[in-house]
C-alpha positions in Angstrom: 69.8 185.3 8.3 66.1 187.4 9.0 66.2 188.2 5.1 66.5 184.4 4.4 64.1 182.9 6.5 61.3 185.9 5.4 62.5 184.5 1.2 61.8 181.2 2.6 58.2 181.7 4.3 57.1 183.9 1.4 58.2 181.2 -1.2 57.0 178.7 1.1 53.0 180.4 0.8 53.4 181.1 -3.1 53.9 177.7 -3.3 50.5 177.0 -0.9 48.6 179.2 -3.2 50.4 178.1 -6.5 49.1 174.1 -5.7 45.8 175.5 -4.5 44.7 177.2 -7.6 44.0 174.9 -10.1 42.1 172.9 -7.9 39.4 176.2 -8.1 40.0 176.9 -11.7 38.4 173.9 -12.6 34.8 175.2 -11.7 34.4 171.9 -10.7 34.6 169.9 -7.4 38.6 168.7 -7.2 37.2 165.9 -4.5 37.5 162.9 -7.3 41.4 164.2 -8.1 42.0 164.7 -4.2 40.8 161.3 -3.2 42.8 159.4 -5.7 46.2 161.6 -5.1 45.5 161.1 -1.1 45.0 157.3 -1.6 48.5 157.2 -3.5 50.3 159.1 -1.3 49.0 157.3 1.9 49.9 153.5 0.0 53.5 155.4 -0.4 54.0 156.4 2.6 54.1 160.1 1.7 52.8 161.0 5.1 53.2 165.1 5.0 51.2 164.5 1.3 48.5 162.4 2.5 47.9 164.6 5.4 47.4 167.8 3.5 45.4 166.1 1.2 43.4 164.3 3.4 42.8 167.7 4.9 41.3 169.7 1.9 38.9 166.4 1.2 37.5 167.2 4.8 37.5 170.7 3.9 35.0 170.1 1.0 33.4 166.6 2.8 33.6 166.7 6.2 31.1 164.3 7.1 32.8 161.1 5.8 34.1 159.1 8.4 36.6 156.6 6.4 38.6 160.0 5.3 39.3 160.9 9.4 40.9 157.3 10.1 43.1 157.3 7.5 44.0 161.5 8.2 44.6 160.8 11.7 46.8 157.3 11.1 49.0 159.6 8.1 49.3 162.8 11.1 50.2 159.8 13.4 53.1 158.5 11.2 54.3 162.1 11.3 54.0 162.2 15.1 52.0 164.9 14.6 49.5 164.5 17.9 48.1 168.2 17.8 46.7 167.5 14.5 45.3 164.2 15.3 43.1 165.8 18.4 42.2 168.8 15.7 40.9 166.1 13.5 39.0 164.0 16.4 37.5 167.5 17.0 36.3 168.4 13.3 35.0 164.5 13.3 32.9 165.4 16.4 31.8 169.2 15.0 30.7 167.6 12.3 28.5 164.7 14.2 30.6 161.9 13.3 29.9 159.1 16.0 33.4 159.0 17.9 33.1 154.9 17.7 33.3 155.3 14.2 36.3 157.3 13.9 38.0 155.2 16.7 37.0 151.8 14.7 38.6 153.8 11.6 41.7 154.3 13.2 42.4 150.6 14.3 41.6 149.6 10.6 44.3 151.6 9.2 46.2 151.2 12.1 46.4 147.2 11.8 46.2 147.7 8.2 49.9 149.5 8.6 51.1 146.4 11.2 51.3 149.9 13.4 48.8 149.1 16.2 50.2 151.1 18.7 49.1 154.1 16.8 45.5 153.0 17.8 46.5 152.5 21.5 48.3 156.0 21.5 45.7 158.2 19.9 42.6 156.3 22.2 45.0 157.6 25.3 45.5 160.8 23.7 41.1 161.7 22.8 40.6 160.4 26.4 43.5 163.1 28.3 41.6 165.6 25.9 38.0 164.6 26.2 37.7 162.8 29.5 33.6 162.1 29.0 34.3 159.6 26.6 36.8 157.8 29.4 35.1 155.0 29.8 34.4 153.9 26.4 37.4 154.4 25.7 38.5 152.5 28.3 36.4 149.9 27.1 38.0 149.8 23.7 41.9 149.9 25.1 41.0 147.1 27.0 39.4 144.8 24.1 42.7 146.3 22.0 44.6 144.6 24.9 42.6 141.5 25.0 44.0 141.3 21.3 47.4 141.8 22.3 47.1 139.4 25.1 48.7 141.3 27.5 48.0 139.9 30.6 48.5 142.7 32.8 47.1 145.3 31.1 43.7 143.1 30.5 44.1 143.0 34.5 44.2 146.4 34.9 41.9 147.5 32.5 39.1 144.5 33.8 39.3 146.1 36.8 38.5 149.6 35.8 35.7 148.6 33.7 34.4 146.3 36.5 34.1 148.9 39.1 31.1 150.3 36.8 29.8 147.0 36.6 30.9 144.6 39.0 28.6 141.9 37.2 29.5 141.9 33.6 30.2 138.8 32.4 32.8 139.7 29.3 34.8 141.8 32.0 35.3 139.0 34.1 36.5 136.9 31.4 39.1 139.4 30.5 39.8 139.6 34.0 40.2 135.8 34.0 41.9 135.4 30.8 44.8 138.1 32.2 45.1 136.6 35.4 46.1 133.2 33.7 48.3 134.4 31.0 50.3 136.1 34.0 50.4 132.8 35.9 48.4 133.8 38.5 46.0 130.8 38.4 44.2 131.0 41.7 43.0 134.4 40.8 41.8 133.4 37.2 40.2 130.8 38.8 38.0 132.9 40.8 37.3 135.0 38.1 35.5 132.4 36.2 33.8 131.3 39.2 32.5 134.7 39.6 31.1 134.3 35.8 29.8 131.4 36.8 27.7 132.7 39.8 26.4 135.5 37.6 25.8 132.9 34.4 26.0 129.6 35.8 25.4 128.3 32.2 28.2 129.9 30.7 30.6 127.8 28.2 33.6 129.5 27.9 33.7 129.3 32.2 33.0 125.9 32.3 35.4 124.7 29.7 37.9 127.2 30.8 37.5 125.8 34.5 37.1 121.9 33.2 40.5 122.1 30.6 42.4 123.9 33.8 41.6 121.1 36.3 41.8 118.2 34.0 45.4 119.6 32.8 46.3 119.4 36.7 44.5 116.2 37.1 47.7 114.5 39.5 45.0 114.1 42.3 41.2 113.0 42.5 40.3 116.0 43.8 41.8 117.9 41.0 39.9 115.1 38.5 36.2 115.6 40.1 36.4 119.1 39.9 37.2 118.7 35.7 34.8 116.1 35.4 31.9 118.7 36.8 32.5 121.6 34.8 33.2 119.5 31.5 30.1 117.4 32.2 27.8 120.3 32.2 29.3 122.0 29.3 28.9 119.0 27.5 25.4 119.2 28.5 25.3 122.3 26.9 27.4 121.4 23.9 28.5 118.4 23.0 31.8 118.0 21.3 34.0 115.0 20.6 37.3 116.7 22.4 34.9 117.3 25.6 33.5 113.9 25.6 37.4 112.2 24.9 38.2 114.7 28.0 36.1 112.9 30.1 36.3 109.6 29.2 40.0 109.6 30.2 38.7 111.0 33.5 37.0 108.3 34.2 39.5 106.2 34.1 40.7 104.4 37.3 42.9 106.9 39.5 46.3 105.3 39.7 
């Protein structure tokens, strides 16, 4: 059994060196050949290909950032994790702005109708580089915005918030998850709270106006829509806003 698997490593690295030599027998750069072979085998789904090609590209170019997203999305169809963080690391040696591998990844991650490979691998880069926690943070919780999951846009609203209690597209995450989980006195507040810090804002006052006028079974309910839609209408006029209130105005029955 030791005799077989030593035959099988030593055929296994005559074949390493048997593909690698052609490449340098050229006398000429193999990058061209390599790009178009990795392209193939990624658009086949020939993850363990793609990979290794993806790999000697970065070997020879390691300062383009397209070839990392689409080398980390092939490792990630292979569930290969440790070689994902080995590649965030050569992006980062080689001064590639980590947005720009991250926004790499989610392109070839959507493009694959995989998107969770985005989510894992920002959750793995931030357990191994935790200075870059709060942009990544950042980004998981515009990728959950996407998804419109309510709770997690909670969650992560919150943790963004507590570094900037004020910021107006937090709170209308924050807002936004708090009504998709039902919780509509909460997400009311929220956009309240973007109102107090931009009392002109559009999406708040439309967002508060709509959410009143849907729930418009008592006056109370009706003057509170018509004063949020009648200043966004102030600020932008639009035929659905102005219908909106003229049923308003109507006579309460």
């Amino acid at each position: 059994m030791l005799n077989l698997q030593k035959n099988f490593f030593r055929y296994s690295c005559l074949v390493v060196v048997l593909v690698s030599v052609p490449f340098y027998a050229m006398g000429v750069s193999p990058y061209p050949q390599l790009k178009e072979k990795a392209e193939r085998a990624f658009n086949h789904a020939e993850w363990a290909s793609a990979s290794a090609l993806y790999d000697l590209m970065l070997e020879e170019k390691p300062d383009v950032p397209d070839t990392y997203g689409q080398a980390i999305v092939a490792n990630a169809m292979r569930g290969d994790h440790a070689a994902e963080m080995r590649l965030m690391q050569k992006a980062l040696d080689n001064h590639i702005p980590f947005d720009s591998v991250f926004s790499r990844v989610s392109q070839w991650s959507f493009h694959l109708g995989k998107t969770h490979l985005y989510e894992e691998f920002l959750k793995e880069t931030r357990e191994g580089h935790p200075w870059m926690k709060r942009t990544i943070d950042g980004n998981l919780l515009k990728y959950y915005s996407f998804r419109r999951n309510g709770e997690l846009m909670v969650e992560y609203s919150r943790i963004m918030l507590s570094g900037a209690p004020d910021n107006v597209g937090f709170l209308t995450t924050l807002a936004e998850g708090y009504m998709l989980l039902g919780m509509d006195a909460e997400g009311v507040a929220a956009y309240r709270k973007v109102l107090d810090v931009s009392p002109d804002d559009l999406n708040a006052l439309l967002s508060l106006g709509n959410f009143y006028a849907a729930n418009d079974d008592d006056q109370a309910s009706r003057v509170k829509a018509m004063e949020y839609l009648e200043k966004a209408y102030s600020i932008r006029a639009t035929p659905y806003v102005a219908a909106t209130l003229k049923r308003l105005r109507q006579p309460f029955k």
